[in-house]
Chimera marker file (.cmm) of the C-alpha trace (Angstrom):
<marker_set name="trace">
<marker id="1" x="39.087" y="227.017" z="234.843" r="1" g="1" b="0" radius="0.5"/>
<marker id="2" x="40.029" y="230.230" z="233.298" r="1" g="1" b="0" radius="0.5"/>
<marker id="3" x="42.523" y="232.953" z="234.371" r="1" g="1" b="0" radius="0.5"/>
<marker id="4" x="42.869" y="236.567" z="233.293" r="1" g="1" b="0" radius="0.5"/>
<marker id="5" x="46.231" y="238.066" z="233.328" r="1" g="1" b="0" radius="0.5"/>
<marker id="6" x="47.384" y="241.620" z="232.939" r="1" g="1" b="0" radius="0.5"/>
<marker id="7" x="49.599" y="241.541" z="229.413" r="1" g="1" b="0" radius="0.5"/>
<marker id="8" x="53.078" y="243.537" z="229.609" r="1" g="1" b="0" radius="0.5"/>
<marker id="9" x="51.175" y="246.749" z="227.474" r="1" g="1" b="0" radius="0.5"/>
<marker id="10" x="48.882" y="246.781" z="230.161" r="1" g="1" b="0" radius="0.5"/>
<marker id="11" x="51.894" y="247.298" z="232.307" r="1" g="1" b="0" radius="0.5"/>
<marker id="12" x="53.084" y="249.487" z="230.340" r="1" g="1" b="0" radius="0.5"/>
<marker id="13" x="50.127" y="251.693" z="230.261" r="1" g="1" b="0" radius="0.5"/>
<marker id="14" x="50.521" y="255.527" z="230.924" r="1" g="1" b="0" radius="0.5"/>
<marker id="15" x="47.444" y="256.756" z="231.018" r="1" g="1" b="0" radius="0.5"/>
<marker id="16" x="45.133" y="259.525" z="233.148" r="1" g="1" b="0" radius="0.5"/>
<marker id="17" x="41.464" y="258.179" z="232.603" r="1" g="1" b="0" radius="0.5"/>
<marker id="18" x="40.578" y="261.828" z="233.928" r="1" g="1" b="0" radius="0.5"/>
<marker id="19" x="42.271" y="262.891" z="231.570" r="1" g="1" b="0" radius="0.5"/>
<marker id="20" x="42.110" y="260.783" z="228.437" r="1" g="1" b="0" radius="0.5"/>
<marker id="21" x="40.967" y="261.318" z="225.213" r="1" g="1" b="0" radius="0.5"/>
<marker id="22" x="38.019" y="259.498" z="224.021" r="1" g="1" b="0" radius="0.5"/>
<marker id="23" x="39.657" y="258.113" z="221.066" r="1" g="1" b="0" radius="0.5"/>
<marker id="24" x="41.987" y="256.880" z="223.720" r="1" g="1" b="0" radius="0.5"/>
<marker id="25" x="39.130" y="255.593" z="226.128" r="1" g="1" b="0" radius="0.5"/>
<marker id="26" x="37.387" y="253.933" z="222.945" r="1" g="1" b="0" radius="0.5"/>
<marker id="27" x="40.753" y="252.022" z="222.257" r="1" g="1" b="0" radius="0.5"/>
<marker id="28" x="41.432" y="250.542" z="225.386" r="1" g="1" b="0" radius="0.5"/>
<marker id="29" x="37.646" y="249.725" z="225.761" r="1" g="1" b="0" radius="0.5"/>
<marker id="30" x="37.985" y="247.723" z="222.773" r="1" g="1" b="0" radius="0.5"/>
<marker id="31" x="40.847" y="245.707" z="223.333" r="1" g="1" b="0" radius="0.5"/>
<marker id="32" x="40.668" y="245.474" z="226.985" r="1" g="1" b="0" radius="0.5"/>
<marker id="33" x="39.411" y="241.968" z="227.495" r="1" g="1" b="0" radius="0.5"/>
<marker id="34" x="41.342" y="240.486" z="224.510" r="1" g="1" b="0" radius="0.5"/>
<marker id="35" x="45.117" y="242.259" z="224.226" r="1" g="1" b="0" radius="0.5"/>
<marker id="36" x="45.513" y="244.188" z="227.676" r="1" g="1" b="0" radius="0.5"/>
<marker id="37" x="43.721" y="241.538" z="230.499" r="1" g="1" b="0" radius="0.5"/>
<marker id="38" x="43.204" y="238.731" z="228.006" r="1" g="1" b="0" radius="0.5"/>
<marker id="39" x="41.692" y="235.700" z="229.553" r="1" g="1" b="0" radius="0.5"/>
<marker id="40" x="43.289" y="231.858" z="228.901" r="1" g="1" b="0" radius="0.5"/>
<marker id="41" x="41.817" y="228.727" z="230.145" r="1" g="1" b="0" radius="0.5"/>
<marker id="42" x="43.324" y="226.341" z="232.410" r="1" g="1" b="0" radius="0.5"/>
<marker id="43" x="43.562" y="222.586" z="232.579" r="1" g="1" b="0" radius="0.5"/>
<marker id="44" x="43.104" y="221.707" z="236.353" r="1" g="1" b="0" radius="0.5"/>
<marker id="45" x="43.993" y="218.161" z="237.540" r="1" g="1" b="0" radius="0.5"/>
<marker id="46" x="41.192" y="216.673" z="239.381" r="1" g="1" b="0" radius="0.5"/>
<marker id="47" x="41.852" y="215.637" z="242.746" r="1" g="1" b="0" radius="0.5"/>
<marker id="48" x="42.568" y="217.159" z="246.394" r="1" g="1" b="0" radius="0.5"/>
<marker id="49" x="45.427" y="220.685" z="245.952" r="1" g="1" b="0" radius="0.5"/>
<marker id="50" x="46.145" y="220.583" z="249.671" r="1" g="1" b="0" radius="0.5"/>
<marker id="51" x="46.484" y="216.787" z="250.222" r="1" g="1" b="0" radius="0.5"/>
<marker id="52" x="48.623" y="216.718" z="247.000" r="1" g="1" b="0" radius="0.5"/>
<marker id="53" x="51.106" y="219.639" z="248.584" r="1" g="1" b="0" radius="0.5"/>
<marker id="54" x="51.106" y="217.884" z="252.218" r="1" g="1" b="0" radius="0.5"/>
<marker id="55" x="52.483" y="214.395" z="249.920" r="1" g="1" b="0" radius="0.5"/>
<marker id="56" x="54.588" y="216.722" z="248.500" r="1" g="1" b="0" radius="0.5"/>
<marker id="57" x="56.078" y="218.052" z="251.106" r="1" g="1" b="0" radius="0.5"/>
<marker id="58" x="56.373" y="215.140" z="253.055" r="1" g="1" b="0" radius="0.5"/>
<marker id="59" x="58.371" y="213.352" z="250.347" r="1" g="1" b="0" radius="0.5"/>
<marker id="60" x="60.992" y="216.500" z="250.308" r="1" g="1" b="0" radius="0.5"/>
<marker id="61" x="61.627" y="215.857" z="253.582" r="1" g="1" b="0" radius="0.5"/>
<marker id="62" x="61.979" y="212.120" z="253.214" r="1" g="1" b="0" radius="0.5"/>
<marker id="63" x="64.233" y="212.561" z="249.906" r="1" g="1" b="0" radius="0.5"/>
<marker id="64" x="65.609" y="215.414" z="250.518" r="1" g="1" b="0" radius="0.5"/>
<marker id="65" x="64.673" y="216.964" z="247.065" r="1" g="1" b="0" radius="0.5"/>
<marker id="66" x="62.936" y="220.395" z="246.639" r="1" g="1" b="0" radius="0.5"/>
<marker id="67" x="58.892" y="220.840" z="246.741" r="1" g="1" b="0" radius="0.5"/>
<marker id="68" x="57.520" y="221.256" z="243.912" r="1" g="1" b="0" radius="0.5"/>
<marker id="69" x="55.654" y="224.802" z="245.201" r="1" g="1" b="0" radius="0.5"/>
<marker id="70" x="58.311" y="226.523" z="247.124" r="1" g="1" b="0" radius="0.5"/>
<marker id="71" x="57.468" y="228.992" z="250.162" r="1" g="1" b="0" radius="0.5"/>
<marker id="72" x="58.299" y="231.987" z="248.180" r="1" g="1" b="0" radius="0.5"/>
<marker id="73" x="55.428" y="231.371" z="245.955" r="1" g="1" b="0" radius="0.5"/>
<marker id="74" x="52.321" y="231.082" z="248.957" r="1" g="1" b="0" radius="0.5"/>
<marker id="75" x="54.329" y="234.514" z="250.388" r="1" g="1" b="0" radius="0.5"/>
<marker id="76" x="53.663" y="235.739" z="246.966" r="1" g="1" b="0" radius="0.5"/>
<marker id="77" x="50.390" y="234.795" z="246.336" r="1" g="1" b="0" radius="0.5"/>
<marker id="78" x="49.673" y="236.005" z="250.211" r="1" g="1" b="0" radius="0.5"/>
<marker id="79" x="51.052" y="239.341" z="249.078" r="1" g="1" b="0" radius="0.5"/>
<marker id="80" x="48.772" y="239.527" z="246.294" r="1" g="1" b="0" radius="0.5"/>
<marker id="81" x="46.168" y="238.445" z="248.064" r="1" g="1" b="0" radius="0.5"/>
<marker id="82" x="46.440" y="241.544" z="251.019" r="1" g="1" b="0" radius="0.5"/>
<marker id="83" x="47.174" y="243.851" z="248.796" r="1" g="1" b="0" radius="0.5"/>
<marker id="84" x="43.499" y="243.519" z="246.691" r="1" g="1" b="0" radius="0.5"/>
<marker id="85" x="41.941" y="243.575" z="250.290" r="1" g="1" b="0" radius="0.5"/>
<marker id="86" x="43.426" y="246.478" z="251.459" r="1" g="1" b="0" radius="0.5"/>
<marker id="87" x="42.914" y="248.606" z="247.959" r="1" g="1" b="0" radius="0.5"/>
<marker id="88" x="38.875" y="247.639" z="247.781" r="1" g="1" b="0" radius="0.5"/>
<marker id="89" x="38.716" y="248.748" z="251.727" r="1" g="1" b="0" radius="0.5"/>
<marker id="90" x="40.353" y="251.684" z="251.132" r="1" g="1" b="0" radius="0.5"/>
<marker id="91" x="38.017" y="252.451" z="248.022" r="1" g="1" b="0" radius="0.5"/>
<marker id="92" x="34.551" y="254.542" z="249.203" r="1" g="1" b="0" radius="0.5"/>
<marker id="93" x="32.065" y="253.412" z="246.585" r="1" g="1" b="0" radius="0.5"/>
<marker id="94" x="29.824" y="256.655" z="247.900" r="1" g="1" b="0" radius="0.5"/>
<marker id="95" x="32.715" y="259.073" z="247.224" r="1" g="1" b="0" radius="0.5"/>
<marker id="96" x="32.204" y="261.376" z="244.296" r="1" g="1" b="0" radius="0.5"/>
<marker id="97" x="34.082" y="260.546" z="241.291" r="1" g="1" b="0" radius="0.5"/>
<marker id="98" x="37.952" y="262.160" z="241.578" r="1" g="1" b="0" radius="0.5"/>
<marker id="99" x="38.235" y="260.467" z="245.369" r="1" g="1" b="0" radius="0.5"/>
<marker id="100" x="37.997" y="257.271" z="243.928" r="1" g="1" b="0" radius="0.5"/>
<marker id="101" x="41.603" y="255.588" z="243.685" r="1" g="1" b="0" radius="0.5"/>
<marker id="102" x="42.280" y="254.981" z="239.501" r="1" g="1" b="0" radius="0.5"/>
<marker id="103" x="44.613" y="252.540" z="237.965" r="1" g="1" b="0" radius="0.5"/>
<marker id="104" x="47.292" y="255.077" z="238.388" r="1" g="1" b="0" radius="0.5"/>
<marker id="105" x="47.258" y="255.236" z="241.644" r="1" g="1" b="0" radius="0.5"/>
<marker id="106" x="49.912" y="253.852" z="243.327" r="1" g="1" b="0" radius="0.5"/>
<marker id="107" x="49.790" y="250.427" z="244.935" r="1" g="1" b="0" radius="0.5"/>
<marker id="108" x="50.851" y="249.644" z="248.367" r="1" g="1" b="0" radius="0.5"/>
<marker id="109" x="53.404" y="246.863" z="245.837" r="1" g="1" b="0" radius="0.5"/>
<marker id="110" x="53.794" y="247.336" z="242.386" r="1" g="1" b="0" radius="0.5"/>
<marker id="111" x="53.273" y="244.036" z="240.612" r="1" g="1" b="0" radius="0.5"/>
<marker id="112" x="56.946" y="244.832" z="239.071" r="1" g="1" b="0" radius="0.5"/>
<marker id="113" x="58.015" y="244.914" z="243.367" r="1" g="1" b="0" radius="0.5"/>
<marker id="114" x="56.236" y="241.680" z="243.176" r="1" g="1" b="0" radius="0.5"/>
<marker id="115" x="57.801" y="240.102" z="240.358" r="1" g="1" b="0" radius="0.5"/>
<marker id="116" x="61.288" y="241.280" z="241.161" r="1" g="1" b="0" radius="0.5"/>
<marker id="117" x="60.688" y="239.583" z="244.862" r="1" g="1" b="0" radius="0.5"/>
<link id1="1" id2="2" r="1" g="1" b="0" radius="0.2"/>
<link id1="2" id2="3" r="1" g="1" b="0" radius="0.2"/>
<link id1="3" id2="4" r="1" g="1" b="0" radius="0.2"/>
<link id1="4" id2="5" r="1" g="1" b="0" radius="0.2"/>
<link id1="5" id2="6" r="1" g="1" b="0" radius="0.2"/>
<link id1="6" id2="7" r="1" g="1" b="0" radius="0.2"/>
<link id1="7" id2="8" r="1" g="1" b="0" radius="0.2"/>
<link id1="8" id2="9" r="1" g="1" b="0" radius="0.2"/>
<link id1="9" id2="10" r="1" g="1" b="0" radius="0.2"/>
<link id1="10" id2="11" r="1" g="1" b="0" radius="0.2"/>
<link id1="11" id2="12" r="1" g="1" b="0" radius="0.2"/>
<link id1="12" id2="13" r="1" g="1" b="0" radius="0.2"/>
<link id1="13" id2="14" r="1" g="1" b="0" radius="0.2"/>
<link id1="14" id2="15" r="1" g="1" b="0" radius="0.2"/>
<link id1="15" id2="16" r="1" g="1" b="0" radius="0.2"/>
<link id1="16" id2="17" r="1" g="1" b="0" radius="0.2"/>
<link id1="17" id2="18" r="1" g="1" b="0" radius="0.2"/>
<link id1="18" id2="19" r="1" g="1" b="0" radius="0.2"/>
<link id1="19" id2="20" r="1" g="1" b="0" radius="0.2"/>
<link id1="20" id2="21" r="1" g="1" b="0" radius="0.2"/>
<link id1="21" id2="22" r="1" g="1" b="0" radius="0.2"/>
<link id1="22" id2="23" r="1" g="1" b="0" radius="0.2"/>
<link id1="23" id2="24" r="1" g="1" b="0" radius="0.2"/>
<link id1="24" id2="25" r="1" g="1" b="0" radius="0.2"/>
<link id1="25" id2="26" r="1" g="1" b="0" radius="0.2"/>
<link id1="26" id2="27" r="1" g="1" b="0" radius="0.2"/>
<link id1="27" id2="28" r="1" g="1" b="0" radius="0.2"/>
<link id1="28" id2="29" r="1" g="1" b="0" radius="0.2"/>
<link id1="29" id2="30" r="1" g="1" b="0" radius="0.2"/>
<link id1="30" id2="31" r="1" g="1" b="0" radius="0.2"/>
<link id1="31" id2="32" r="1" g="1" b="0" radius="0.2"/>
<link id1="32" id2="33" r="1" g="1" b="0" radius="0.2"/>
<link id1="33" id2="34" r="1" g="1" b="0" radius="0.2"/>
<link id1="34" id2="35" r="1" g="1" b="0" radius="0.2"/>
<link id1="35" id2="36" r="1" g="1" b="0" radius="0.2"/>
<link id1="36" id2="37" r="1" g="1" b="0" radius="0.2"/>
<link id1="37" id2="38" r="1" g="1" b="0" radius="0.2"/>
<link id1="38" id2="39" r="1" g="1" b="0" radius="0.2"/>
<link id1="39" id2="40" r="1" g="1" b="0" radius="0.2"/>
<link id1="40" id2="41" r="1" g="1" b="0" radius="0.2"/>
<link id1="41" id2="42" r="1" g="1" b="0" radius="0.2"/>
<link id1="42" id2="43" r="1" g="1" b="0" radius="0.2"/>
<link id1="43" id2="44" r="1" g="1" b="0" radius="0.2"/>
<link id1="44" id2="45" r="1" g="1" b="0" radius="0.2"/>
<link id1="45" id2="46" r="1" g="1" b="0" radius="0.2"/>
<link id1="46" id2="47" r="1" g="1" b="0" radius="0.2"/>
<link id1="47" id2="48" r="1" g="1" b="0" radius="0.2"/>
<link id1="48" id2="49" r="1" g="1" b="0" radius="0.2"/>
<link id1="49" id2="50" r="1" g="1" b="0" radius="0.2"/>
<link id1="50" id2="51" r="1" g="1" b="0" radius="0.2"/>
<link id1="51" id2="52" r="1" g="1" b="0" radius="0.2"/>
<link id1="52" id2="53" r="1" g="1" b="0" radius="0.2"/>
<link id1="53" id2="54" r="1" g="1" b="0" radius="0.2"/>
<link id1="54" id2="55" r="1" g="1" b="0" radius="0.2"/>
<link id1="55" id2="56" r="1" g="1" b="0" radius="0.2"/>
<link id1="56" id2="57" r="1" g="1" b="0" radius="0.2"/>
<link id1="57" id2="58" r="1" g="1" b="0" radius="0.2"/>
<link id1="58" id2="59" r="1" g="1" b="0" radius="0.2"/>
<link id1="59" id2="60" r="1" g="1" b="0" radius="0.2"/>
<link id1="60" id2="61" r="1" g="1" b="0" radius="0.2"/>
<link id1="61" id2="62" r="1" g="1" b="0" radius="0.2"/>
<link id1="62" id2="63" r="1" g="1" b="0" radius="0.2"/>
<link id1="63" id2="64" r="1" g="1" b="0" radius="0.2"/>
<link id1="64" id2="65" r="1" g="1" b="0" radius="0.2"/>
<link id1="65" id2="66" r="1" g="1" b="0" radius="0.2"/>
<link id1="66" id2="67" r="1" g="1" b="0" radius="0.2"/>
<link id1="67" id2="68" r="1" g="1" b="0" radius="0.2"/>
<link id1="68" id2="69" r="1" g="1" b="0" radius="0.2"/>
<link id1="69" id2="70" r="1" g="1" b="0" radius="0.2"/>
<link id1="70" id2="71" r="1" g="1" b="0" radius="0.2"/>
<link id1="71" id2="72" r="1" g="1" b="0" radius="0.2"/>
<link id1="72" id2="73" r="1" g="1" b="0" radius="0.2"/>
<link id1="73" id2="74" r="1" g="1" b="0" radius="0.2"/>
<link id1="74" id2="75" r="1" g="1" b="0" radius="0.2"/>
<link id1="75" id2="76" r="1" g="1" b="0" radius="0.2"/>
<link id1="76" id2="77" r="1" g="1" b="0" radius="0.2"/>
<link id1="77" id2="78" r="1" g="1" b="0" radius="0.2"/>
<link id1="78" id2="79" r="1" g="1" b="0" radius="0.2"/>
<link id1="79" id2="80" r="1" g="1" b="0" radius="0.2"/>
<link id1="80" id2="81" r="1" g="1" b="0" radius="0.2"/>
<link id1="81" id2="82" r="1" g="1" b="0" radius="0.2"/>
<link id1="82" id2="83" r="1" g="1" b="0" radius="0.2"/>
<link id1="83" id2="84" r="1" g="1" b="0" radius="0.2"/>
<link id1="84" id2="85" r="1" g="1" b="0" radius="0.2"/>
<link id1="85" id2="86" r="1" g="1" b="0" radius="0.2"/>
<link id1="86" id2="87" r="1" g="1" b="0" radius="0.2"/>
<link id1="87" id2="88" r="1" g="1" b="0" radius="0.2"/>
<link id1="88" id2="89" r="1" g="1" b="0" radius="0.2"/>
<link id1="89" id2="90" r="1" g="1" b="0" radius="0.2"/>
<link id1="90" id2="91" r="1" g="1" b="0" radius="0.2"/>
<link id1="91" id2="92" r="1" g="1" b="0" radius="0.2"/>
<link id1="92" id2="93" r="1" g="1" b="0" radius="0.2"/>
<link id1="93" id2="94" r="1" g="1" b="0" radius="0.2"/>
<link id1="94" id2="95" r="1" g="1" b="0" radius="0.2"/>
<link id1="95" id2="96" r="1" g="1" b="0" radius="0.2"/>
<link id1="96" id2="97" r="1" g="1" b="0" radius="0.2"/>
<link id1="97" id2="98" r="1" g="1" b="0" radius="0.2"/>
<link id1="98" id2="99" r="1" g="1" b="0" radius="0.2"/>
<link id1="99" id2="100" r="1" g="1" b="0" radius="0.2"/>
<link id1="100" id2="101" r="1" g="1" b="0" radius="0.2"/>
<link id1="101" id2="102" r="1" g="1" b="0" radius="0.2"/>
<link id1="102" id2="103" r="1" g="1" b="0" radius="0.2"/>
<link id1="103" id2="104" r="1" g="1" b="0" radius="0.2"/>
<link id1="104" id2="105" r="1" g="1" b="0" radius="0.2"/>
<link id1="105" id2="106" r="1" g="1" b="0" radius="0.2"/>
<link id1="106" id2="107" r="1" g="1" b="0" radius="0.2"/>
<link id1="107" id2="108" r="1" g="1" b="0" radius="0.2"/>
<link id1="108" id2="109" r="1" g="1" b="0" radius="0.2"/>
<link id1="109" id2="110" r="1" g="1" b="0" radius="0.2"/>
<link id1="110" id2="111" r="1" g="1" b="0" radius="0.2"/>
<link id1="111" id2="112" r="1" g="1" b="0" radius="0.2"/>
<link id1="112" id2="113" r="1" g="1" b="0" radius="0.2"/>
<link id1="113" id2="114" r="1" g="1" b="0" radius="0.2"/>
<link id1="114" id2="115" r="1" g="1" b="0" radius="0.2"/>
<link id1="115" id2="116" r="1" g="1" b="0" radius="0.2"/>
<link id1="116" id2="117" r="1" g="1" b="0" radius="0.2"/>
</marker_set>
């Protein structure tokens, strides 16, 4: 499996696409798939996720240790998950160009909110 994740200068990024400069467009075109969302493979343990979290849980409650996934990180996810819903609803693909929401537009959670959480 493979995962793409935003990089920190990604994060960091302060710029208008309506307003850009094409040597600025042609640079973050370039390394946009390799420095700013770069993509890493994953090594994914064969077997059932869900059956492997109810034996996990079940053992917490027998041992009294911690799970190894706590709640905080499925409310996470979850939040992550509601928010990309709710931003491609609330895109029109038929709008003209300057109604459609860029990267600068604010998210209902920033992924810093997210992270600080």
């Amino acid at each position: 499996a493979s995962v793409q994740s935003t990089s920190d200068e990604m994060l960091e990024l302060d710029i208008n696409p309506l307003n850009a400069t094409t040597e600025e467009k042609e640079s973050i075109s370039a390394r946009f798939f390799t420095e700013l969302v770069p993509r890493q493979e994953l090594s994914v343990p064969a077997g059932n996720a869900i059956a492997s979290e109810h034996r996990d849980f079940a053992q917490a409650i027998s041992t009294g240790q911690s799970v190894q996934v706590p709640g905080t990180a499925g409310r996470d996810a979850l939040a992550v998950a509601l928010e990309i819903q709710q931003r491609l609803h609330a895109v029109r693909h038929d709008a003209p160009h300057t109604g459609v929401p860029s990267p600068n537009t604010p998210a209902l959670i920033s992924l810093r909110q997210l992270n600080a959480a």
